[in-house]
C-alpha positions as CSV (number, residue, x, y, z in Angstrom):
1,X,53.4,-19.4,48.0
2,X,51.7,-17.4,51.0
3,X,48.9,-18.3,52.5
4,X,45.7,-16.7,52.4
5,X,44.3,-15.2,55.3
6,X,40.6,-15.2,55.7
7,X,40.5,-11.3,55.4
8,X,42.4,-11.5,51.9
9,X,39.6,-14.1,51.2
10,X,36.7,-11.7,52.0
11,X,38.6,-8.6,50.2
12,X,38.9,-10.4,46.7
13,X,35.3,-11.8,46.7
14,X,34.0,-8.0,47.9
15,X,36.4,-6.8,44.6
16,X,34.8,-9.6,42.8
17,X,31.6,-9.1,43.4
18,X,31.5,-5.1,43.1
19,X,33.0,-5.5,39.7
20,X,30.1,-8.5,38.4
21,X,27.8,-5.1,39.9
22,X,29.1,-2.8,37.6
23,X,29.2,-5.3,34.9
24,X,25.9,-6.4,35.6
25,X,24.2,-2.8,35.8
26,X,26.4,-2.4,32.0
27,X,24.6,-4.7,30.8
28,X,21.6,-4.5,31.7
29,X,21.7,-0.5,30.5
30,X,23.0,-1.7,26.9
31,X,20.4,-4.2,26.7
32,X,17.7,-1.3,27.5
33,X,19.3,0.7,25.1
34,X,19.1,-2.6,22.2
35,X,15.9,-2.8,23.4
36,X,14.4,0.6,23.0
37,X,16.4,0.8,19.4
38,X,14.6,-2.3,18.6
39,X,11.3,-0.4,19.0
40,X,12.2,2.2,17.4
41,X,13.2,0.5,14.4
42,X,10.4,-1.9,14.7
43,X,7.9,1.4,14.7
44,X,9.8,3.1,11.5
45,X,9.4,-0.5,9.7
46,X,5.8,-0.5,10.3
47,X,5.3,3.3,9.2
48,X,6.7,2.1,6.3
49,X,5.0,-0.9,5.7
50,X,1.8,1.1,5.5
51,X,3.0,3.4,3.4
52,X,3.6,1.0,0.7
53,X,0.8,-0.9,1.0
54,X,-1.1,2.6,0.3
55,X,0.8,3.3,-2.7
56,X,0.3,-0.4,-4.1
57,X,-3.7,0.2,-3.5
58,X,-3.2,3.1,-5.2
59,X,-1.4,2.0,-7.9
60,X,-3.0,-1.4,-8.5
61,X,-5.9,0.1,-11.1
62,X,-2.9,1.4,-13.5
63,X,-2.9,-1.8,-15.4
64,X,-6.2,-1.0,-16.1
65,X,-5.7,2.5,-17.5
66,X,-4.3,0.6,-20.7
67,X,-7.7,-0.8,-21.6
68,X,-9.6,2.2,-20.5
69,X,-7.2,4.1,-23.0
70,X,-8.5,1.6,-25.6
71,X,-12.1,2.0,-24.6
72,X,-11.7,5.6,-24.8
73,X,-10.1,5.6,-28.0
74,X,-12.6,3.5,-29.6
75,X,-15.5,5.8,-27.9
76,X,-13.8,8.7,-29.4
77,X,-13.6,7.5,-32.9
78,X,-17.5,6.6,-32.3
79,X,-18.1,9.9,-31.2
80,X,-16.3,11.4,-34.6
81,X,-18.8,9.4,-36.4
82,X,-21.8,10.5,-34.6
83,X,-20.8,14.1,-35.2
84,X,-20.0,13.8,-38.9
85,X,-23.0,12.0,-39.1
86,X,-25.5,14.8,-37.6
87,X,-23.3,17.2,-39.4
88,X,-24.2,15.8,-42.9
89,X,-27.9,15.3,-41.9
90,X,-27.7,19.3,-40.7
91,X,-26.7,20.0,-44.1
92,X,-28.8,18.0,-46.0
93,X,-31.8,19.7,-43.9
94,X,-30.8,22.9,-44.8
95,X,-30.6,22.3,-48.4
96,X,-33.8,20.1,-48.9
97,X,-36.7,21.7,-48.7
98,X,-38.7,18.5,-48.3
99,X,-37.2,17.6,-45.2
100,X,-38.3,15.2,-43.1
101,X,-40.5,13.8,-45.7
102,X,-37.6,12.5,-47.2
103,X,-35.6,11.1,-44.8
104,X,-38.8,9.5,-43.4
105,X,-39.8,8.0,-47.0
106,X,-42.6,7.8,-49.4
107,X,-45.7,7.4,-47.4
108,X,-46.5,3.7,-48.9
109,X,-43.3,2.6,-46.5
110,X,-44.6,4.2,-43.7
């Protein structure tokens, strides 16, 4: 084997060092790029994130439309009654010619 002269020495740690440069600036640029990705992705998440959390709050009362459908409903079919109920009083005051003596009553229940 040949011997290594001290200039041979100095000319493979310059090689060695210029290429742990390049690999070293590499690097460092992918890692910037992971890194601004990361952010990226990190902000997308988080627009999202807030996006479903407004359509869960706006969302969260239709559980309760079910019973407010009932209450409706039930509202409604009091409301029928209300309205047949006038409407049969209405006719009964056109037709009586008493009327309101005798819906109030005789005057001993007064």
């Amino acid at each position: 084997m040949a011997e290594l002269t001290p200039a041979t020495v100095q000319t493979i740690w310059t090689i060695t060092l210029a290429v742990f440069v390049v690999v070293l600036v590499v690097v460092a640029i992918l890692l910037t790029l992971i890194l601004r990705t990361a952010k990226d992705i990190t902000g997308g998440v988080s627009a999202i994130w807030n996006v479903g959390q407004r359509i869960a709050n706006n969302t969260i009362h239709i559980a309760l439309l079910f019973k407010t459908n009932a209450v409706a409903g039930a509202i409604l079919g009091s409301a029928v009654g209300v309205v047949n109920a006038t409407a049969g009083v209405h006719a009964h005051a056109k037709e009586c010619p008493g009327c309101p003596a005798c819906v109030i009553g005789p005057e001993w229940l007064r």
